[in-house]
VEXDREN-2710 file (C-alpha; in Angstrom, 1 decimal):
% VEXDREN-2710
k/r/px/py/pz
1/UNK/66.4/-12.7/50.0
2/UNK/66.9/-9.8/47.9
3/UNK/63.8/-7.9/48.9
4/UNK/65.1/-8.4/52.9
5/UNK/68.5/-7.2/52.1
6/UNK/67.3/-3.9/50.2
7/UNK/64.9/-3.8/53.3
8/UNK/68.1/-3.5/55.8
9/UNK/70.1/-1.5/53.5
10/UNK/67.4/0.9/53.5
11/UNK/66.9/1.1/57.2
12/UNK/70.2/1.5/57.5
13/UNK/70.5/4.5/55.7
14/UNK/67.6/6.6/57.5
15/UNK/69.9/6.7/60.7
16/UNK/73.2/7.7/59.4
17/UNK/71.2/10.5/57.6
18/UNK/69.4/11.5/60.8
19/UNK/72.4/11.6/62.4
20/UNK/74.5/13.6/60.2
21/UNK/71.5/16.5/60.5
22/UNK/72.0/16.1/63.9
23/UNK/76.0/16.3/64.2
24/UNK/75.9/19.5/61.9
25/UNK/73.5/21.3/63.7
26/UNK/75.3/20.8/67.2
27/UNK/78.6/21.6/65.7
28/UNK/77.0/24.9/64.3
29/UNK/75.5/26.0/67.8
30/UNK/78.8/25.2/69.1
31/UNK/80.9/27.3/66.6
32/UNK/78.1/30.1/67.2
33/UNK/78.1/29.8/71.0
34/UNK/82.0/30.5/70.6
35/UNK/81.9/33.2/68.5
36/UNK/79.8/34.9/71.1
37/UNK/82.4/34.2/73.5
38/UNK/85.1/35.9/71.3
39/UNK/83.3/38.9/71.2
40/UNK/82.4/39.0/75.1
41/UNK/86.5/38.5/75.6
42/UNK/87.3/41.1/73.0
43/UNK/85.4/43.9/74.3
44/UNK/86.5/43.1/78.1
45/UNK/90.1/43.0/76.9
46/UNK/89.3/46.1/74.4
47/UNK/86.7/48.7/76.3
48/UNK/86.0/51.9/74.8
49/UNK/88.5/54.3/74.9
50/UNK/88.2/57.0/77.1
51/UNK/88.5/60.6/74.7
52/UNK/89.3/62.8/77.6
53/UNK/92.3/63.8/77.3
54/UNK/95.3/63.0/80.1
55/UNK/95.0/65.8/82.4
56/UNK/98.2/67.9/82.9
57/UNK/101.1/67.9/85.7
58/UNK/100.9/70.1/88.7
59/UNK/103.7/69.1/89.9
60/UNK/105.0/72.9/89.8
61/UNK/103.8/76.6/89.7
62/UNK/102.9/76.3/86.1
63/UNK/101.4/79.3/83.4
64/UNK/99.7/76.2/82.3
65/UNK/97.4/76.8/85.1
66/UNK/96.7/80.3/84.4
67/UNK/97.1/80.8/80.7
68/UNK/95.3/78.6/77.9
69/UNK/98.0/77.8/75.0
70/UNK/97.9/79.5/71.7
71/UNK/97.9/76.1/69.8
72/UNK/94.6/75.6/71.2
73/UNK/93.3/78.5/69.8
74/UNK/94.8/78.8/66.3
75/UNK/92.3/78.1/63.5
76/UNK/92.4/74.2/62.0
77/UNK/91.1/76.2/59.1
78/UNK/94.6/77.6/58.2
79/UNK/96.1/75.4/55.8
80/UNK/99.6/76.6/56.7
81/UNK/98.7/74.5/60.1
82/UNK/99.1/71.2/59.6
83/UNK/101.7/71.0/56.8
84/UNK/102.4/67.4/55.5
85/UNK/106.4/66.7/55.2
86/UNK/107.6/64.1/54.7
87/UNK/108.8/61.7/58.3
88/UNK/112.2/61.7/57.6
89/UNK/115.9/62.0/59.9
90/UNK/117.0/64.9/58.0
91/UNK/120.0/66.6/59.6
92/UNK/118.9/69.4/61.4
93/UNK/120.2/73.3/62.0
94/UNK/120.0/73.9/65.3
95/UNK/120.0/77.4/66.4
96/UNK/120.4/78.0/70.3
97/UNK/119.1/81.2/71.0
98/UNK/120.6/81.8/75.2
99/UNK/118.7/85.0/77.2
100/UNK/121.7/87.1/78.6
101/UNK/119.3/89.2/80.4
102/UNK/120.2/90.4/84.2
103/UNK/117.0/88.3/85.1
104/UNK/118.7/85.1/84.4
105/UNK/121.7/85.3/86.7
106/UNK/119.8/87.6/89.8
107/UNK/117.8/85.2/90.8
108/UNK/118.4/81.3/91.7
109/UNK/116.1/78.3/92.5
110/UNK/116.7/75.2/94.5
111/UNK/117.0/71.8/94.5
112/UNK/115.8/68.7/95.8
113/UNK/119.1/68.6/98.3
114/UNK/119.5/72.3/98.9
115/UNK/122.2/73.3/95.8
116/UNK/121.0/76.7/94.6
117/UNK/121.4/77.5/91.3
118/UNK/120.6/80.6/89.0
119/UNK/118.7/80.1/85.8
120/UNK/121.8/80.9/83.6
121/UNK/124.1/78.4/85.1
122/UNK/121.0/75.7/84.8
123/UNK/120.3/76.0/80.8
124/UNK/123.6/76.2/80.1
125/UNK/123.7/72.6/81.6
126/UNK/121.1/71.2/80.3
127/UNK/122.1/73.2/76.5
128/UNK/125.2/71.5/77.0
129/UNK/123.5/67.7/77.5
130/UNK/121.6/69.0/74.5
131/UNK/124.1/69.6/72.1
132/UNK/126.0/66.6/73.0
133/UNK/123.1/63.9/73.0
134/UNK/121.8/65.3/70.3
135/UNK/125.2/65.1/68.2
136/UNK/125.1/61.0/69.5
137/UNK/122.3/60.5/67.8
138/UNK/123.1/61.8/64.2
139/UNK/126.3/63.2/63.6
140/UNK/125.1/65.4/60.6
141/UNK/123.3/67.6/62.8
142/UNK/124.9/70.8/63.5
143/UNK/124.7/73.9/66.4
144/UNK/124.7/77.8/66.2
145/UNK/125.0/79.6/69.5
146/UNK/123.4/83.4/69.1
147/UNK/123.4/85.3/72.6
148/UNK/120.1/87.8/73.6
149/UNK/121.8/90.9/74.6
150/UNK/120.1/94.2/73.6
151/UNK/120.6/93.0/70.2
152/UNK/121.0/89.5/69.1
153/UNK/125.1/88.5/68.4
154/UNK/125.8/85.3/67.3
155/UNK/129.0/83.5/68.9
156/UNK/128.7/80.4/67.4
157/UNK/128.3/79.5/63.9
158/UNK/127.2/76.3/62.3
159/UNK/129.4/73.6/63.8
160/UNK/129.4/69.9/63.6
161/UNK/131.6/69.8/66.6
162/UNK/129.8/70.0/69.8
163/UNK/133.1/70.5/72.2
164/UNK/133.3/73.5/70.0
165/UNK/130.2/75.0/70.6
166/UNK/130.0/73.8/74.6
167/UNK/133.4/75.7/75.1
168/UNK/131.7/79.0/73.5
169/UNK/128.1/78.1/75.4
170/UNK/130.6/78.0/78.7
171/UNK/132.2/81.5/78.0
172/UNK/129.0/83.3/78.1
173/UNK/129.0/85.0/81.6
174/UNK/128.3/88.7/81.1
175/UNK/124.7/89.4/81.9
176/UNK/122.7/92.7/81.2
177/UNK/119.7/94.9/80.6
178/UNK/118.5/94.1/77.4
179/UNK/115.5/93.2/74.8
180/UNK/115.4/90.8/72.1
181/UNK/114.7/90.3/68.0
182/UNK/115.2/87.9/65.8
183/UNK/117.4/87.7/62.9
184/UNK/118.0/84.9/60.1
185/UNK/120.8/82.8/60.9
186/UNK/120.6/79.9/58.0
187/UNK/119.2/79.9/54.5
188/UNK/116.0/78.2/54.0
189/UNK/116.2/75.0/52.1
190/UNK/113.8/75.8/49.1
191/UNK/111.6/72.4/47.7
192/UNK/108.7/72.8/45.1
193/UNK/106.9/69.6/46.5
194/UNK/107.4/70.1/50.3
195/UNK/105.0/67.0/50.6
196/UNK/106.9/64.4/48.9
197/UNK/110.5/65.4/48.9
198/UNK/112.8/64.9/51.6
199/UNK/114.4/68.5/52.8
200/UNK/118.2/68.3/52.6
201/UNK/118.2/69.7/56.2
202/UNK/115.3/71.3/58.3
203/UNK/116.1/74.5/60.4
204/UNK/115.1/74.4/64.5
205/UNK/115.5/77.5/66.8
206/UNK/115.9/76.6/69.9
207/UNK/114.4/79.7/72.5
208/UNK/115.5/79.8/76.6
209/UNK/114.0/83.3/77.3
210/UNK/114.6/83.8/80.8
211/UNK/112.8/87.9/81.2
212/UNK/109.7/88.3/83.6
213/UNK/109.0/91.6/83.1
214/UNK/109.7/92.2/79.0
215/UNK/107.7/91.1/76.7
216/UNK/109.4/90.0/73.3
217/UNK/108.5/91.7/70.4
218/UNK/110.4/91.9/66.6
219/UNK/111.2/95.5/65.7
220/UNK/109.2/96.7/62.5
221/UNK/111.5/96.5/59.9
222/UNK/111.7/92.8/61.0
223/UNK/108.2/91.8/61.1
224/UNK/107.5/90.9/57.4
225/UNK/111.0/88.6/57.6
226/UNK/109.7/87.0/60.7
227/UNK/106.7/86.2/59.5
228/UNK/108.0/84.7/56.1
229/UNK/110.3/82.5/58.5
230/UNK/107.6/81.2/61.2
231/UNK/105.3/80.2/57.8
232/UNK/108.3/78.4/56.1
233/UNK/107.8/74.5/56.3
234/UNK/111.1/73.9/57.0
235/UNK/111.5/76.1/60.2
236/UNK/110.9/75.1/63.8
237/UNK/110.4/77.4/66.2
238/UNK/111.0/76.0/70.2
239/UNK/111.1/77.6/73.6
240/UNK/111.7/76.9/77.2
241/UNK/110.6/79.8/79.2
242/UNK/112.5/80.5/82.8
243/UNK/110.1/82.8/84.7
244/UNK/109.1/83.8/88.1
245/UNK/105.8/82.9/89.7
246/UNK/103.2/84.9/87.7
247/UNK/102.4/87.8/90.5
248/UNK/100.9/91.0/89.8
249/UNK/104.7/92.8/89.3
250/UNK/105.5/91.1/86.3
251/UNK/104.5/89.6/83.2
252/UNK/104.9/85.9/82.8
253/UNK/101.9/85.5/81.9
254/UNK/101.4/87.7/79.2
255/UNK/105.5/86.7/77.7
256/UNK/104.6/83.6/78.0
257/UNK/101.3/84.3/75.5
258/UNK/103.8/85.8/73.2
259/UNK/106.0/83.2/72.8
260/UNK/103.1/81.0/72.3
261/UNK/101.6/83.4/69.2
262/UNK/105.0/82.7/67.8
263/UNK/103.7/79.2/66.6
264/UNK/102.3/80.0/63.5
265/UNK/101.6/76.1/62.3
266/UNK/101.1/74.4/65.5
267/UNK/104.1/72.5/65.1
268/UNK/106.5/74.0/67.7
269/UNK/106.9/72.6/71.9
270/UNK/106.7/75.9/74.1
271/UNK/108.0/74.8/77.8
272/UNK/108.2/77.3/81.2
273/UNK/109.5/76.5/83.9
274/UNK/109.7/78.5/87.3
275/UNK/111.5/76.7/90.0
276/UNK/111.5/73.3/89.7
277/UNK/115.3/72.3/88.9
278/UNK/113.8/68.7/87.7
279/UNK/111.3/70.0/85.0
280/UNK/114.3/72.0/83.4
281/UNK/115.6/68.9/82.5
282/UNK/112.7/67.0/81.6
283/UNK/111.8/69.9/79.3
284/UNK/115.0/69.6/77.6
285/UNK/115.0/66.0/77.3
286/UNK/111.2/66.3/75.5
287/UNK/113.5/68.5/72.8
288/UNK/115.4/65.9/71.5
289/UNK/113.1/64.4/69.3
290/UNK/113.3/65.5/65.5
291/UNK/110.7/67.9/64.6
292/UNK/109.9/65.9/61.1
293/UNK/109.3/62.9/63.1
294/UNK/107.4/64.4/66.3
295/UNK/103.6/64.3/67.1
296/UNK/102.3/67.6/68.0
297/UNK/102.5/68.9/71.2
298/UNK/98.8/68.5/72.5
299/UNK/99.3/64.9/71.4
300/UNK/102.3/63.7/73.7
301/UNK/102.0/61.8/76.6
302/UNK/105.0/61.1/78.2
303/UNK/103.6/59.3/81.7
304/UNK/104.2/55.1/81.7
305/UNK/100.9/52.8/82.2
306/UNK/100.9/50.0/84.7
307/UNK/100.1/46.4/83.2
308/UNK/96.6/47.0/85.4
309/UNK/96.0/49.9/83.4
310/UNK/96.6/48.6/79.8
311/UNK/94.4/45.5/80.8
END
């Protein structure tokens, strides 16, 4: 009886062994089959990125067309290119620097309903959201107003209030024949490390140049200032050009190259606009953002994606 009972036992263990070989190895084709199914549904939900980059608006009669920015063409070599601040909201200095010229007022562009308006009256509107929006979103920040006559003259200075300086922006009527230079409005917050400690206030000047036919230029006694200001770290430099069509009369597109070479670390957003009321705005509006906190220009991409497209 003993011999028939180790018999059975025996037999008995054969098949559970058998089939435990048997349950493993399904279990581990099954785990590999769905691992291969993960990485079929990642890569449909996650293709390969397309590196071309976004092509640009042509919505308007743009110099974009025509000219090839400077910050495409600056050397990634320099090291005074890419500087490394720290992403902080710092209050900022704003300096709004307004074009006075005749060209700003003798000339006028149109709407989408037919209201004509002349370059002056629209970036003193869209100065005015500016200031006010941008005095919502930090209080700290504060507003200069300097005026481009034949020499610069500053009407504003610092102010936290921004009825203050929108009554003063308002004033400004007189237009004339003129050229423009740049002067040093606000001491330069100096920082040993400008890589790891937080400025106590970045500076921002904020260019509307509204000539077609004069190219800016510093005088020479200003040049060597100029150029210690556009390297500083703490220094933005900003534009929104007003021109008129490029044509063979005038020189949009060689002021507009200009103000371009102004951007000495590829960190500043150069804008032009020629008649299209609704890009002034949107131009403005791409301003607000905090220069410490900003991607660089070539990087932004301000269209939204349908669900189809992100899937």
């Amino acid at each position: 009886m003993s011999s028939t009972a180790s018999t059975a036992e025996e037999e008995e263990v054969i098949p559970d062994s058998t089939v435990s070989e048997s349950a493993q190895s399904e279990s581990e084709e099954i785990l590999s089959t769905q691992e291969e199914e993960k990485e079929e549904d990642a890569e449909k939900k996650d293709p390969p990125r397309d590196e071309t980059p976004h092509g640009e608006s042509e919505e308007m009669n743009s110099l974009a067309s025509t000219v090839s920015s400077s910050q495409d063409s600056q050397d990634s070599s320099d090291g005074t290119i890419h500087a490394l601040l720290p992403k902080v909201n710092c209050p900022e200095k704003i300096v709004v620097c307004l074009d006075m010229s005749k060209e700003m007022s003798s000339r006028h562009v149109s709407s989408r309903d037919g209201s004509r308006f002349s370059p002056l009256s629209l970036a003193k509107r869209v100065i005015e959201i500016f200031v006010k929006t941008k005095s919502r979103m930090d209080r700290r920040h504060q507003f200069a107003l300097l005026i481009l006559h034949d020499a610069p003259t500053l009407v504003t200075d610092f102010t936290h209030d921004p009825d203050v300086f929108c009554e003063d922006l308002r004033a400004q009527e007189e237009t004339m024949e003129c050229q423009t230079t740049f002067i040093q409005l606000a001491p330069l917050p100096e920082i040993e490390e400008v890589e790891i400690i937080p400025p106590p206030y970045v500076v921002r000047v904020l260019l509307m140049y509204g000539r077609s036919h004069c190219v800016p230029a510093a005088p020479e006694d200003s040049q060597q200032m100029l150029g210690e200001l556009l390297q500083s770290p703490h220094l933005f430099l900003d534009a929104l050009y007003v021109h008129e069509p490029p044509a063979e009369d005038n020189h949009s597109i060689e002021i507009f190259n200009a103000i371009c070479d102004l951007d000495r670390k590829c960190l500043s957003y150069v804008y032009e606009v020629a008649t299209n009321v609704t890009m002034f705005h949107n131009h403005m509006a791409k301003l607000l953002a905090h220069p410490l906190q900003r991607p660089t220009q070539s990087d932004t991409y301000y269209k939204l994606q349908s669900n189809e497209d992100v899937s």
